[in-house]
C-alpha positions as CSV (number, residue, x, y, z in Angstrom):
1,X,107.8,16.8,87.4
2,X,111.2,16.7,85.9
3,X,113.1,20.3,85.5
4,X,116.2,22.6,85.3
5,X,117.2,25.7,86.5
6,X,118.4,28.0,84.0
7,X,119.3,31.7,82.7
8,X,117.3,33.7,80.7
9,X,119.5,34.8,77.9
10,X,116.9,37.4,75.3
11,X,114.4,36.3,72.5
12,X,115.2,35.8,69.0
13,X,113.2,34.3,66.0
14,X,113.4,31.4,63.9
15,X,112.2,30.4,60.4
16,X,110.2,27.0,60.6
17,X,109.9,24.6,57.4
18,X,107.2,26.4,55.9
19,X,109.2,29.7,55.6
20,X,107.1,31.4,59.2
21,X,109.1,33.6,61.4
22,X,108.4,32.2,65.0
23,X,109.3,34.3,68.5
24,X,111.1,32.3,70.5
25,X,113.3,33.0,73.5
26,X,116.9,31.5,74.4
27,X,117.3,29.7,77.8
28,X,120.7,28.4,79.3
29,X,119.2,25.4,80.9
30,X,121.8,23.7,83.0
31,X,124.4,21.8,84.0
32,X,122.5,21.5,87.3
33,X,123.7,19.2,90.2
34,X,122.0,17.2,92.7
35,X,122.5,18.8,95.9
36,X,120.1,16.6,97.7
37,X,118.0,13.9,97.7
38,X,114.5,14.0,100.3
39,X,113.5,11.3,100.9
40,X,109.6,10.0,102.9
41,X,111.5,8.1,105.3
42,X,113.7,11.0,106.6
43,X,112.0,14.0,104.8
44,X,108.4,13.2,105.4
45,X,107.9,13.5,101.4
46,X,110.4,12.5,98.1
47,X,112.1,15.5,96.2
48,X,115.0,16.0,94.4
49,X,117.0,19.3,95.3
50,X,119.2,21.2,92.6
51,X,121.4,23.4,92.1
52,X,122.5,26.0,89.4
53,X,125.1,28.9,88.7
54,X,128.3,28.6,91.0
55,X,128.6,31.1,93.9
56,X,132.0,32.9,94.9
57,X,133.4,31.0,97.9
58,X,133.6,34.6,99.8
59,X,129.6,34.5,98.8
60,X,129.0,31.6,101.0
61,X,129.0,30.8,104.6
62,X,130.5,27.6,106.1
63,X,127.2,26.0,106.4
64,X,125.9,26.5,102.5
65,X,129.8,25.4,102.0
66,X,129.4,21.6,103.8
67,X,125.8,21.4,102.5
68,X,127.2,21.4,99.0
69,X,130.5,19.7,99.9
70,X,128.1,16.6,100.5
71,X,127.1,16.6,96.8
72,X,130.8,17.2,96.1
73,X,130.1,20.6,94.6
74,X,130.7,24.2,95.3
75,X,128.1,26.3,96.5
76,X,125.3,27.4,93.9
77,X,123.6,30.5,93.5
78,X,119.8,28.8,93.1
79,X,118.6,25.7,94.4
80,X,115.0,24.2,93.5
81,X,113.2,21.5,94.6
82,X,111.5,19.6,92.4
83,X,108.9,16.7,93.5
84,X,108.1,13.5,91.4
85,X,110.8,13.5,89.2
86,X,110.8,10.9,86.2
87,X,113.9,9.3,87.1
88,X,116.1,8.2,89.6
89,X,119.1,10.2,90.5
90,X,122.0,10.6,93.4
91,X,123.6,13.2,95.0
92,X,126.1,14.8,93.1
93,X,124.9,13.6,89.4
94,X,124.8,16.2,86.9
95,X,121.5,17.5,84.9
96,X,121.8,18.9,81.7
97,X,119.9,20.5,79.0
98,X,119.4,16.8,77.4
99,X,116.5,16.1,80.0
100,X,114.6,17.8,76.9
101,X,113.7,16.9,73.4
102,X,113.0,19.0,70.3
103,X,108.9,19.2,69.8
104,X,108.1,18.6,73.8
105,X,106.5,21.0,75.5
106,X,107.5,22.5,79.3
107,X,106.3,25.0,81.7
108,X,108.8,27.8,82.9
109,X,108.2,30.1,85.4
110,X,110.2,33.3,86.6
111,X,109.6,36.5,88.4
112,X,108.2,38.9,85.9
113,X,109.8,41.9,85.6
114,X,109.0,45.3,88.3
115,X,106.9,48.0,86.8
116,X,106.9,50.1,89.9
117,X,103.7,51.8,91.0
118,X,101.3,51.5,88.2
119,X,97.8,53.8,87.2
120,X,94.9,51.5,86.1
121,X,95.4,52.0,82.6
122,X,98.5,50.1,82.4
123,X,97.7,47.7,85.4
124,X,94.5,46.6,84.6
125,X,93.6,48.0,80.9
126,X,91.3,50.1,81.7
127,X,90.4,52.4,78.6
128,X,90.4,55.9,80.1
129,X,87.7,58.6,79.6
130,X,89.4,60.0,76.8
131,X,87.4,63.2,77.1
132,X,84.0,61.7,76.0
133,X,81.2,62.9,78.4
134,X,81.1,64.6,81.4
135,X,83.0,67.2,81.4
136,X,86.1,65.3,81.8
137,X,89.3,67.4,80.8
138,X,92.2,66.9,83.3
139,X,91.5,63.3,84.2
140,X,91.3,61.2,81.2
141,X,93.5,57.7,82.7
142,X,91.4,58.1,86.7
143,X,89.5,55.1,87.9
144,X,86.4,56.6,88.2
145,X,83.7,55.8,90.7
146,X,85.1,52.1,93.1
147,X,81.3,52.5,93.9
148,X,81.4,52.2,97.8
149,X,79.5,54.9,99.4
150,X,78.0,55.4,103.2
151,X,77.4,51.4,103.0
152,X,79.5,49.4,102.5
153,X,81.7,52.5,103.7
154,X,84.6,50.6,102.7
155,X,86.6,49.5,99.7
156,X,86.5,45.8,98.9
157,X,89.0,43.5,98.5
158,X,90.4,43.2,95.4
159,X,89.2,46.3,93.8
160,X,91.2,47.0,90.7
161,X,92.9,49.9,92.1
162,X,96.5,51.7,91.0
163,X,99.4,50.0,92.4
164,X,102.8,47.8,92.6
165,X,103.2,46.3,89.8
166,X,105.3,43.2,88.0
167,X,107.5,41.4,90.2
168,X,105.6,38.3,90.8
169,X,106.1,34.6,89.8
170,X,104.7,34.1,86.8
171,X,104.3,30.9,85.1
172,X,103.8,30.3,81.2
173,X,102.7,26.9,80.2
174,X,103.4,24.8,77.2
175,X,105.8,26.1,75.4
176,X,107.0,24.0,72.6
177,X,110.8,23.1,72.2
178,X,112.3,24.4,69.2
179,X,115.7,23.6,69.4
180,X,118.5,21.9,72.3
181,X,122.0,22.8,72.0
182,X,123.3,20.3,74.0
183,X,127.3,21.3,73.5
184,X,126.4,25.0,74.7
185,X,123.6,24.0,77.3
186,X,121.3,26.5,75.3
187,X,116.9,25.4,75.3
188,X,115.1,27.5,72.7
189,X,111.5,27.6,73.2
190,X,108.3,28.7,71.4
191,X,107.1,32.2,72.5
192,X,107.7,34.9,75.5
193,X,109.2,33.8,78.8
194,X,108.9,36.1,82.3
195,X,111.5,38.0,83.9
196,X,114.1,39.8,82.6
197,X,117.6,39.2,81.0
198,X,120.0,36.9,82.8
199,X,117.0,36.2,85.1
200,X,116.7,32.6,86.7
201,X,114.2,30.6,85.7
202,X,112.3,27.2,86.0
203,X,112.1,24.8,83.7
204,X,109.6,22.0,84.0
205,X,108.2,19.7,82.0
């Protein structure tokens, strides 16, 4: 699938042609460069590696520093691969927001935001006792019975329990295109998008 690496930037709205307000959120897709090229003869499978977000050279080591001196770059903050891309590219060509079209839709994926340690109310949704029936007056957001008892003496896995949460890669499909500004490298698509500001994220398609 062809993709960019990009920046979240926030959310915003937009009026379509029939006067609705639509959520959308701003991405800085791009420029990305191609920092390698895998190939199944050397590789063992075909990929195209890229890069996004220049690095500080006092950042890098010497090895990131000839990797991406290969590409005639400097070194990049995030690098992707990306498998059975649409077209044909060489080391050191730039990507930019252009791979895109207004009215397509893409994939992006992120690393949702950290909630910390969670109760099951907020993790899960559970509704709470909320004081209806049996006596309950100090415990209204508990779990409640996980129902293991002298068998099976355990707690399975998987239980929905209070814990960690956020902080995962999350990925939101088909999201429409509402608008490429190619002079400012900005993608504005349809809807929420994980992770939060100035967050890197993937954008496939």
């Amino acid at each position: 699938m062809s993709g960019l690496i990009g920046r979240k930037i926030g959310m915003t709205s937009l009026f379509d042609e029939n006067g609705k307000n639509i959520p959308c959120t701003v991405i800085e897709a791009g420029p990305c460069v191609v920092t390698q090229v895998r190939t199944e003869e050397v590789d063992g499978y075909s990929a195209l590696q890229i890069g996004f977000d220049d690095k500080k050279a006092k950042s890098s080591n010497k090895a990131l520093d000839g990797h991406f001196k290969k590409a005639g770059t400097v070194a990049k903050r995030k690098v992707v691969e990306f498998q059975e891309f649409e077209e044909e590219h060489k080391l050191g060509d730039e990507l930019t927001v252009e791979l895109f079209a207004e009215g397509e839709f893409v994939d992006v994926s992120a690393t949702s935001k950290g909630k910390g340690f969670q109760g099951v109310v907020k993790r899960h949704g559970f509704a709470g006792v909320g004081q209806a029936t049996h006596g309950q007056h100090n415990r209204l957001r508990a779990p409640g019975s996980i129902g293991a008892a002298s068998y099976p003496a355990r707690v399975f896995k998987g239980m929905r329990m209070a814990g960690r949460m956020g902080g995962k890669k999350v990925t939101v499909q088909n999201l429409r295109v509402l608008k490429v500004v190619a002079e400012k490298n900005l993608l504005v698509v349809k809807g929420a998008v994980p992770g939060h500001k100035n967050a890197y994220v993937i954008i496939q398609k």
